[in-house]
DSSP file (Angstrom, degrees, kcal/mol; ACC not computed):
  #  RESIDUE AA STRUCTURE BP1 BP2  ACC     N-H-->O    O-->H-N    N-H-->O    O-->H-N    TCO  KAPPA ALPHA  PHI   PSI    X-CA   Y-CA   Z-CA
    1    1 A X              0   0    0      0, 0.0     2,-0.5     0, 0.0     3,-0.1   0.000 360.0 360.0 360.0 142.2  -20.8   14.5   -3.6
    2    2 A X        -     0   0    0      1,-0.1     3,-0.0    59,-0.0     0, 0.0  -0.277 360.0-105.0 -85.9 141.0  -18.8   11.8   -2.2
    3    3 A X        -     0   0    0     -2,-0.5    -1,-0.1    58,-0.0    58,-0.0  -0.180  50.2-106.6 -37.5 129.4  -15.2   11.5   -2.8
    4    4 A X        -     0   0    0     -3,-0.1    58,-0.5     1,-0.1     2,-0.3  -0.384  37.5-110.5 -66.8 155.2  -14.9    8.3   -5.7
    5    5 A X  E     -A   61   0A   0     56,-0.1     2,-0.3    54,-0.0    56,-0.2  -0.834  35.0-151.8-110.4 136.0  -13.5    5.1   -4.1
    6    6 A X  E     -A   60   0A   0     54,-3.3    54,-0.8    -2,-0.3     2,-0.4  -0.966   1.6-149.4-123.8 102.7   -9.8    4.2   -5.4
    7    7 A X  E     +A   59   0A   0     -2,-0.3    82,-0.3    52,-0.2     2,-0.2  -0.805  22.1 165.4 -99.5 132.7   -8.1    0.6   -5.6
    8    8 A X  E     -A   58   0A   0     50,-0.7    50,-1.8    -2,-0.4     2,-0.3  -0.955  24.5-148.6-140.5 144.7   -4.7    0.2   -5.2
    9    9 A X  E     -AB  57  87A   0     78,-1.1    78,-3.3    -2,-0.2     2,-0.3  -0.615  11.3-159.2-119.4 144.3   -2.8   -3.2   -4.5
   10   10 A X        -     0   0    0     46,-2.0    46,-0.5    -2,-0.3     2,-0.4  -0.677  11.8-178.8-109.2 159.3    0.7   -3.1   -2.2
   11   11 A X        -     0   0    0     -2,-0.3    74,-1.6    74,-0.3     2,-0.4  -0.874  24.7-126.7-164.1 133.6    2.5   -5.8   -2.8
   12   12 A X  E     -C   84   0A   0     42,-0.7    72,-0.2    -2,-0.4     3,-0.2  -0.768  27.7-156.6 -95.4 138.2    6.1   -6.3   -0.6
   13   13 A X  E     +C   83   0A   0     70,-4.8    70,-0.7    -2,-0.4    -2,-0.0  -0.593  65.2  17.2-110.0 167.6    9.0   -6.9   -3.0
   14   14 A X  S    S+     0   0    0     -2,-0.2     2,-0.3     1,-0.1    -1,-0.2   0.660  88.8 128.3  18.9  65.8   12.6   -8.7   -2.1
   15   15 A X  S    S-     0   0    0     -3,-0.2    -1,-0.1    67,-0.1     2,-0.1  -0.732  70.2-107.6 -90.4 151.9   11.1  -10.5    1.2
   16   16 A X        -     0   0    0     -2,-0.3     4,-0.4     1,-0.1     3,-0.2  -0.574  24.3-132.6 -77.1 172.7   11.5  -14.2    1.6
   17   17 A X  S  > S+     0   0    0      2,-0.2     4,-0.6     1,-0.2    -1,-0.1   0.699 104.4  77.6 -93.0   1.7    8.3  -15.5    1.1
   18   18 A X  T  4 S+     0   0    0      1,-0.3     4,-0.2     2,-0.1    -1,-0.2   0.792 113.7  33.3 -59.1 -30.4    8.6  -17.8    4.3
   19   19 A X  T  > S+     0   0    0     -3,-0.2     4,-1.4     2,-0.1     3,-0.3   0.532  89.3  96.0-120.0  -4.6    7.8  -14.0    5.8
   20   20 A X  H  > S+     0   0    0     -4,-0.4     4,-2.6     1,-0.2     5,-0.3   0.944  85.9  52.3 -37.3 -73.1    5.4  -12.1    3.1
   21   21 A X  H  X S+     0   0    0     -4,-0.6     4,-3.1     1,-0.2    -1,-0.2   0.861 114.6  42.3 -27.2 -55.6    2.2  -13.0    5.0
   22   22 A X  H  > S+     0   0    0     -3,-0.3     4,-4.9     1,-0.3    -1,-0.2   0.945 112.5  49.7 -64.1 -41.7    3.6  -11.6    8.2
   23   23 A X  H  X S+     0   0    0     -4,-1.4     4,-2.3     1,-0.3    -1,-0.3   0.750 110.7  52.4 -73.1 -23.4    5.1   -8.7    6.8
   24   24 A X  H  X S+     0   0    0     -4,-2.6     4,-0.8    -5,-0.2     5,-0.4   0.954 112.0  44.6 -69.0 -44.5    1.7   -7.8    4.9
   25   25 A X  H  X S+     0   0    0     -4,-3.1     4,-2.8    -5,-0.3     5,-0.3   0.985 108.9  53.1 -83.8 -45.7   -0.4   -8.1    8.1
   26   26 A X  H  X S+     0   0    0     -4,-4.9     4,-1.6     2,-0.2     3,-0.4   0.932 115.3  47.8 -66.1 -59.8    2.4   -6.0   10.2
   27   27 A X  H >X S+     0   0    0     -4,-2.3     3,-2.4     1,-0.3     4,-0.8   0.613 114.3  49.1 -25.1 -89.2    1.8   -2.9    6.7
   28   28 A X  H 3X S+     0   0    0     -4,-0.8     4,-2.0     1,-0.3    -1,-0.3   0.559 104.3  50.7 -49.8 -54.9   -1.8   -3.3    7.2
   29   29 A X  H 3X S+     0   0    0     -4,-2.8     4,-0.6    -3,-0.4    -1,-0.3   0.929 119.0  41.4 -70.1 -31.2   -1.7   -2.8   10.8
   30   30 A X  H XX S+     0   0    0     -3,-2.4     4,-1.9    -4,-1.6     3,-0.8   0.925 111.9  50.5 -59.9 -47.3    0.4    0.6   10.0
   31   31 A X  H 3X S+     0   0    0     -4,-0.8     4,-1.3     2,-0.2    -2,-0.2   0.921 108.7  53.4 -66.5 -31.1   -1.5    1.7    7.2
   32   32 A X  H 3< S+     0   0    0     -4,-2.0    -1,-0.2     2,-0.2    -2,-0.2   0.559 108.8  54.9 -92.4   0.2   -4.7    1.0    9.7
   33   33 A X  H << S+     0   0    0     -3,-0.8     3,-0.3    -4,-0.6    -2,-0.2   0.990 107.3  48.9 -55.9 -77.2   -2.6    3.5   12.3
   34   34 A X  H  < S+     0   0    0     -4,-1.9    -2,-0.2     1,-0.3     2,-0.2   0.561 138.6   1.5 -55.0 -46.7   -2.5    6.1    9.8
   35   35 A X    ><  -     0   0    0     -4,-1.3     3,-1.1    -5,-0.2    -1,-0.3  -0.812  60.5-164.0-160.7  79.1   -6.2    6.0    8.9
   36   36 A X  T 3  S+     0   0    0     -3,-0.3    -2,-0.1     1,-0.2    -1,-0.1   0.943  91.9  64.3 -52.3 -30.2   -8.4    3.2   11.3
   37   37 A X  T 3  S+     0   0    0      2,-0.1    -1,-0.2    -5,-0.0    -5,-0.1   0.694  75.1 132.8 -75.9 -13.0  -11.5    3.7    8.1
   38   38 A X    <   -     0   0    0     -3,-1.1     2,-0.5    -7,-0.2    22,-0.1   0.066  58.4-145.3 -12.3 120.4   -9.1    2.3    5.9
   39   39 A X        +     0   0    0      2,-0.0    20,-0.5     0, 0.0     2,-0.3  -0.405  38.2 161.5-106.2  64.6  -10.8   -0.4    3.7
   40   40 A X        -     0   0    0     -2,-0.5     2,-0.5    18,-0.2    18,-0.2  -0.778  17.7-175.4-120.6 128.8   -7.8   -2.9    3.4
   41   41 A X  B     -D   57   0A   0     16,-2.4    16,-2.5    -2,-0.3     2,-0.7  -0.780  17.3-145.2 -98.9 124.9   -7.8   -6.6    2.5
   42   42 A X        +     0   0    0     -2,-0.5    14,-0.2    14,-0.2   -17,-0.0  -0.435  27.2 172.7-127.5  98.7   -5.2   -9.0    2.4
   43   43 A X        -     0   0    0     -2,-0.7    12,-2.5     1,-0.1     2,-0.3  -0.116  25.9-118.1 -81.6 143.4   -5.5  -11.5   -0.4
   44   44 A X        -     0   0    0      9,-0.2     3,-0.4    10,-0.1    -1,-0.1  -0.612   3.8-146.9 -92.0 158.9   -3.3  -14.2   -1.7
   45   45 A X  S    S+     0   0    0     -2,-0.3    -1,-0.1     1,-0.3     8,-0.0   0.553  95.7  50.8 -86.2 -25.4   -1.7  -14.7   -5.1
   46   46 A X  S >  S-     0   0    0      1,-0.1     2,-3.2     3,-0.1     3,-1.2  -0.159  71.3-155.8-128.5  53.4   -1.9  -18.0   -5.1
   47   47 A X  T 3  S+     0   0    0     -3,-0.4    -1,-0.1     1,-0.3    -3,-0.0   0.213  93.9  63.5  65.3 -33.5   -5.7  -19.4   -4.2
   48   48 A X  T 3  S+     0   0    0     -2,-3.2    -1,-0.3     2,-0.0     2,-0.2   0.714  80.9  96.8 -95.7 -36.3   -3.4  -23.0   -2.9
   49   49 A X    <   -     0   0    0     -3,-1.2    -3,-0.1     1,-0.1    -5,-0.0  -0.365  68.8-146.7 -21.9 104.4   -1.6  -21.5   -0.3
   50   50 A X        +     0   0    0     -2,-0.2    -1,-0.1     2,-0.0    -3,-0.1   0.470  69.9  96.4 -96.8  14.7   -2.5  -21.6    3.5
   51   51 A X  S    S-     0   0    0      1,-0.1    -7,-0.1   -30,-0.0     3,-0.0  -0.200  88.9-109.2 -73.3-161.1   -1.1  -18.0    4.4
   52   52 A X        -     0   0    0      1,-0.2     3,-0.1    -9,-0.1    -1,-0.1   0.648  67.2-107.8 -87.1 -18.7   -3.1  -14.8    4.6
   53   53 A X        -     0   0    0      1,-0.1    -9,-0.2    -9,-0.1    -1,-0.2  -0.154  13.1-105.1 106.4 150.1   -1.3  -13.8    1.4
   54   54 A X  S    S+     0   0    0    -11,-0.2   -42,-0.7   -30,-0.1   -10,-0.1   0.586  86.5  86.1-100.9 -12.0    1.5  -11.2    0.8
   55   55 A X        -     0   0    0    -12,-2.5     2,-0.4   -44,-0.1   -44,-0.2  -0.549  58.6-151.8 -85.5 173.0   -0.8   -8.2   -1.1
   56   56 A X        -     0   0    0    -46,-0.5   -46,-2.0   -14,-0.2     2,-0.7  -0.998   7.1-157.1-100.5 110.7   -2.5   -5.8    0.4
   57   57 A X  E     -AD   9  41A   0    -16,-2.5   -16,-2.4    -2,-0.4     2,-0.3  -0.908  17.4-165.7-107.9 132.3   -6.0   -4.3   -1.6
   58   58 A X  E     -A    8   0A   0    -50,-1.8   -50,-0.7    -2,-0.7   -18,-0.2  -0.720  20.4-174.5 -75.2 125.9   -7.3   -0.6   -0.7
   59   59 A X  E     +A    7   0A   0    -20,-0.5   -52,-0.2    -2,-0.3     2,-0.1  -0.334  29.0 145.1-149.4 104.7  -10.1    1.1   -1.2
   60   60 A X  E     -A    6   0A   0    -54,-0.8   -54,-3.3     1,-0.2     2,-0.1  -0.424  47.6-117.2-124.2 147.6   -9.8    4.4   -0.1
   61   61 A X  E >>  -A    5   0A   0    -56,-0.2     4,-1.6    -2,-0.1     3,-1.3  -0.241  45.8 -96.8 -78.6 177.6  -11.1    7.8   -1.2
   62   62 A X  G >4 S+     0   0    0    -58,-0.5     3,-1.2     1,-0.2     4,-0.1   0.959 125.1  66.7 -53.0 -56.6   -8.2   10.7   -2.3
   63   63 A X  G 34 S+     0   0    0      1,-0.3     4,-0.4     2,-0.2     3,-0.3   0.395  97.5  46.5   5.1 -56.9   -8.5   11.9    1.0
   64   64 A X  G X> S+     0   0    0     -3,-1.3     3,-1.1     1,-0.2     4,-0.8   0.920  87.6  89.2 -82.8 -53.1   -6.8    8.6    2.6
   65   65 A X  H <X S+     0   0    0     -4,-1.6     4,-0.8    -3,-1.2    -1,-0.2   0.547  87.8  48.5  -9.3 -36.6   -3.9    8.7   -0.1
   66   66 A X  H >> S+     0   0    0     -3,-0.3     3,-2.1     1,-0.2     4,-0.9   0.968 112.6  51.4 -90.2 -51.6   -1.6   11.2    2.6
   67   67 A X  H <> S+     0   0    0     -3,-1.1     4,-1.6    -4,-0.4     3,-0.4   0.834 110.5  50.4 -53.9 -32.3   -2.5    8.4    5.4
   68   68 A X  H 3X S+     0   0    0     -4,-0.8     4,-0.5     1,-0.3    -1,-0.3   0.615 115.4  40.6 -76.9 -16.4   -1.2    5.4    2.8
   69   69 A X  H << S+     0   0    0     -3,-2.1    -1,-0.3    -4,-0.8     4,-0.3   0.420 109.3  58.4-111.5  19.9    1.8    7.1    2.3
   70   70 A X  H >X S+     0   0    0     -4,-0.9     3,-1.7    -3,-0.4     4,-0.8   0.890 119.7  35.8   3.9-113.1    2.1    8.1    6.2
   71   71 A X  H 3X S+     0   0    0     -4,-1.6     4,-0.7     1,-0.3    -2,-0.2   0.213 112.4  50.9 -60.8 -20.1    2.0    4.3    6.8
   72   72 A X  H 3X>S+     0   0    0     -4,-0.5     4,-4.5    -2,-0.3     5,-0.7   0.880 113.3  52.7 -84.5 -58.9    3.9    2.8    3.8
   73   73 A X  I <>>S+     0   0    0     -3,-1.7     4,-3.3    -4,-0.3     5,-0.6   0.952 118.4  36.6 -56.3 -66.4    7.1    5.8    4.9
   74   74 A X  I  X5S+     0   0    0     -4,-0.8     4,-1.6     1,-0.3    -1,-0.2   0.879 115.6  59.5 -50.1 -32.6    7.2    4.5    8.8
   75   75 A X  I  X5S+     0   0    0     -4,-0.7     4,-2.1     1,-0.3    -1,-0.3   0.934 114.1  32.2 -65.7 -55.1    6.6    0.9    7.6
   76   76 A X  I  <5S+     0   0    0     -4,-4.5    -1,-0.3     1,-0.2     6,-0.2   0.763 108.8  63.4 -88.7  -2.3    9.5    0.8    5.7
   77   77 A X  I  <<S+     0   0    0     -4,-3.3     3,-0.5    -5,-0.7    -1,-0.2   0.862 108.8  45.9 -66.2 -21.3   11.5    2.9    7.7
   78   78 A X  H  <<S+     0   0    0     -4,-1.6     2,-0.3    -5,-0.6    -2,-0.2   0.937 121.3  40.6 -71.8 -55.7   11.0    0.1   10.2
   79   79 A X  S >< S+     0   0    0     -4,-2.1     3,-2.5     1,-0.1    -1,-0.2  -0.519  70.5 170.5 -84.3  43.0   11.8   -2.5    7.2
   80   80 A X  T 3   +     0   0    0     -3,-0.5    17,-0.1     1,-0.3    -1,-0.1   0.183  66.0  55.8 -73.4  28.0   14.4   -0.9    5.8
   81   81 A X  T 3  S+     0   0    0     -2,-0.2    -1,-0.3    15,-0.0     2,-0.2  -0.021  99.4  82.8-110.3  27.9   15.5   -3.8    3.5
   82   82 A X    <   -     0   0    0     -3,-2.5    15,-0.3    -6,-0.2     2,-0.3  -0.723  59.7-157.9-131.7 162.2   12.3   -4.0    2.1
   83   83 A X  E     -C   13   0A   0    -70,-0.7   -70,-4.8    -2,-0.2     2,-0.3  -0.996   8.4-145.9-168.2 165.0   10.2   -2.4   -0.5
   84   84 A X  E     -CE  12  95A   0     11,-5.4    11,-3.2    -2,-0.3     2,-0.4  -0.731   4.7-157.3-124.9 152.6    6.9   -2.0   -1.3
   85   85 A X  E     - E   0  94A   0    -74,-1.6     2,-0.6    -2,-0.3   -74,-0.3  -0.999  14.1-168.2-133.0 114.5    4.9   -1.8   -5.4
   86   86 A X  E     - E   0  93A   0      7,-3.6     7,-1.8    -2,-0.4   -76,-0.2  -0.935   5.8-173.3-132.3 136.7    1.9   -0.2   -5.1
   87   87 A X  E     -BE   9  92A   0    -78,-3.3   -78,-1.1    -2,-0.6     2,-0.3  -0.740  19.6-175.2-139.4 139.1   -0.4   -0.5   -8.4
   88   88 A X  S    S-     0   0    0      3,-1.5     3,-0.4    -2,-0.2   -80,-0.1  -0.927  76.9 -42.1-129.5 138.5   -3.9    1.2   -9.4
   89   89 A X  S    S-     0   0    0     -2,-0.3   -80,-0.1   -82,-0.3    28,-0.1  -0.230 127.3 -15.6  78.6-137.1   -4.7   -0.5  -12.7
   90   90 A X  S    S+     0   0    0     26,-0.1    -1,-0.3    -3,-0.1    27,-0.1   0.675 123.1  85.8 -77.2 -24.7   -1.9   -1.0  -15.2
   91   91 A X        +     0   0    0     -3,-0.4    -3,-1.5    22,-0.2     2,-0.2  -0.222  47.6 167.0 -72.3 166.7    0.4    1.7  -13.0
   92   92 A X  E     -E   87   0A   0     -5,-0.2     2,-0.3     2,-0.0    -5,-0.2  -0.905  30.3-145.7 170.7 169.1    2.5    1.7  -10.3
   93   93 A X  E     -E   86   0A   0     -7,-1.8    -7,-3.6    -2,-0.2     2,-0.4  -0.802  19.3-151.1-136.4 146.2    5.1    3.3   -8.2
   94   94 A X  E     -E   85   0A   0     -2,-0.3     2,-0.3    -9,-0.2    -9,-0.2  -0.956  19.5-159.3-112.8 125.8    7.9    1.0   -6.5
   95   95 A X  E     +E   84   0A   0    -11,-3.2   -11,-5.4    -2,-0.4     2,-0.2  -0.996  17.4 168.2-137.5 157.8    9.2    2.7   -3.0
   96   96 A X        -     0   0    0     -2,-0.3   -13,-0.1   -13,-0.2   -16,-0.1  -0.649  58.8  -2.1-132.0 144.3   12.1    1.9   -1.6
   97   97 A X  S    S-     0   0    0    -15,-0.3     2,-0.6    -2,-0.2   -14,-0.1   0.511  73.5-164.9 -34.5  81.0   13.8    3.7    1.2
   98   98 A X        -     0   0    0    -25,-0.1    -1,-0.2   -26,-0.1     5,-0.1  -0.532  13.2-159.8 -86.8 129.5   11.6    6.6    2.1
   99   99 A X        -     0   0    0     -2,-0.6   -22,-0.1     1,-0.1   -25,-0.0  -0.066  40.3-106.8 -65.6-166.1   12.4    9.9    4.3
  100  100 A X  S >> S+     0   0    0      2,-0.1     3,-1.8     1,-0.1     4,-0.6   0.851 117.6  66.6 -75.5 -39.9    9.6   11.7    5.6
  101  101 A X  T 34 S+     0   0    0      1,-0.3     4,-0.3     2,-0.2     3,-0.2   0.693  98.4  51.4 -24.7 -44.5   10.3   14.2    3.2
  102  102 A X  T 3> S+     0   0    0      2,-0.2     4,-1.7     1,-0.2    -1,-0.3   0.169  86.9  79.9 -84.8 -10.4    9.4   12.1    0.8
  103  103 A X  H <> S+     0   0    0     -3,-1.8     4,-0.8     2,-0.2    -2,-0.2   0.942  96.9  50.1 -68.6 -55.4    5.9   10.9    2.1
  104  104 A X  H  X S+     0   0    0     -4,-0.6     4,-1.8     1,-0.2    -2,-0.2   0.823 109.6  50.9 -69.6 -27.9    4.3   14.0    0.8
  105  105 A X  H  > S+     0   0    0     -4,-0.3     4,-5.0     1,-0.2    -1,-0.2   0.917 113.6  43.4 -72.9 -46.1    6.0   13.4   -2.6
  106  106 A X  H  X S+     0   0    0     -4,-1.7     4,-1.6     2,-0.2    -1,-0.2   0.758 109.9  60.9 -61.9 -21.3    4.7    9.5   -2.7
  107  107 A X  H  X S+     0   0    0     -4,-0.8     4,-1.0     2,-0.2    -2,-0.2   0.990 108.2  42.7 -71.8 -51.8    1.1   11.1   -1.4
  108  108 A X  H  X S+     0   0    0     -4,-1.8     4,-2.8     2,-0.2     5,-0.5   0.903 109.0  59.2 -41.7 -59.6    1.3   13.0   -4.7
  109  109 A X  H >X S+     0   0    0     -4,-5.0     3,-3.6     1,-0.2     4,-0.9   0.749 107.8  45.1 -19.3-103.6    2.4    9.7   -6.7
  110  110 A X  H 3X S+     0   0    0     -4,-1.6     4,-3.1     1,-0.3    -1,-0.2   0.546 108.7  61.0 -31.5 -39.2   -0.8    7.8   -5.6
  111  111 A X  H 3X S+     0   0    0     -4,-1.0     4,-1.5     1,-0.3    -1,-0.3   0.936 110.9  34.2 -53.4 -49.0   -2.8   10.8   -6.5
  112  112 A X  H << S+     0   0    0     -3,-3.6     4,-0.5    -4,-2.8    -1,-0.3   0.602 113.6  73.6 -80.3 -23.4   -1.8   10.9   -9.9
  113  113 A X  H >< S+     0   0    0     -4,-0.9     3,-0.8    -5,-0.5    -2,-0.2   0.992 103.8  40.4 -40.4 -72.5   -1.8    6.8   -9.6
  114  114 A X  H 3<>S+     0   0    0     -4,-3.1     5,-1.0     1,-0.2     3,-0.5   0.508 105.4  57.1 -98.9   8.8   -4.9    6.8   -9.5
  115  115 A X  T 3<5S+     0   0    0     -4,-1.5    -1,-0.2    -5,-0.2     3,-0.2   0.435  97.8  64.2 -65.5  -8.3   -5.9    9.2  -11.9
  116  116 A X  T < 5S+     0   0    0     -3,-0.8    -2,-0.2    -4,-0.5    -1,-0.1   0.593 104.8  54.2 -76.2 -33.5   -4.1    7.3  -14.4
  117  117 A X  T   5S-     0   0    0     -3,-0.5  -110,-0.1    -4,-0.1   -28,-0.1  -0.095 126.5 -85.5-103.2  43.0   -6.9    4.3  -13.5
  118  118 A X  T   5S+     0   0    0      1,-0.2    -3,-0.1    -3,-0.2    -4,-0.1   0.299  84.9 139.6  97.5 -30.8   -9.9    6.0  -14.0
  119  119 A X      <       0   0    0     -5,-1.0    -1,-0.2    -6,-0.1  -113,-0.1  -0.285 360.0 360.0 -66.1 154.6  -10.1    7.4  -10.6
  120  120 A X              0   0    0   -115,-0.1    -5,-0.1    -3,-0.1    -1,-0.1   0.458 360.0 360.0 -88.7 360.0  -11.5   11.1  -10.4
């Protein structure tokens, strides 16, 4: 049976927004290191707006989870005044300055993210 498909939204926190757009598409191009089969979108908040928009939406099987938190840890190791909210439903996990160590712990997060919205 196939693995259930899982949505969770990134969103970059304390960024100007003069740089949101950019800084989404440079995640997204990490996250799409980590994992090219990624299924990742990047939508605006504000429908009026002429960026690309500052979220990111996923939808990935469990599988992909260790590759989203693989690409979130380099990403902000890269950005390290920056910090990322990543939401399945009503939950979500804010990270903020992750080791590697700490990758597999966020891999766990999501898991448990997105069992919290329904996902299997």
């Amino acid at each position: 049976m196939a693995d259930a498909l899982h949505r969770l939204d990134v969103e970059l926190d304390g960024v100007p927004l003069s740089q949101a757009s950019a800084l989404a598409s440079e995640l997204r191009e990490f996250l799409l290191d980590e994992d090219g089969a990624l299924q990742i979108e990047q939508v605006r908040a504000n429908a009026d707006t002429q960026d690309l928009g500052a979220t990111l939406v996923i939808l990935l099987g469990t599988p992909a989870l260790v590759a989203v938190a693989r690409g979130v840890e380099r990403w902000i190791a890269r950005r390290n005044s920056s910090s990322v909210i990543i939401s399945s439903g009503a939950d979500q996990v804010e990270v903020t300055n992750l080791s590697n160590r700490k990758a597999g712990e966020l891999a766990e997060k999501l898991v448990q993210l997105t069992k919290g919205a329904g996902g299997s």
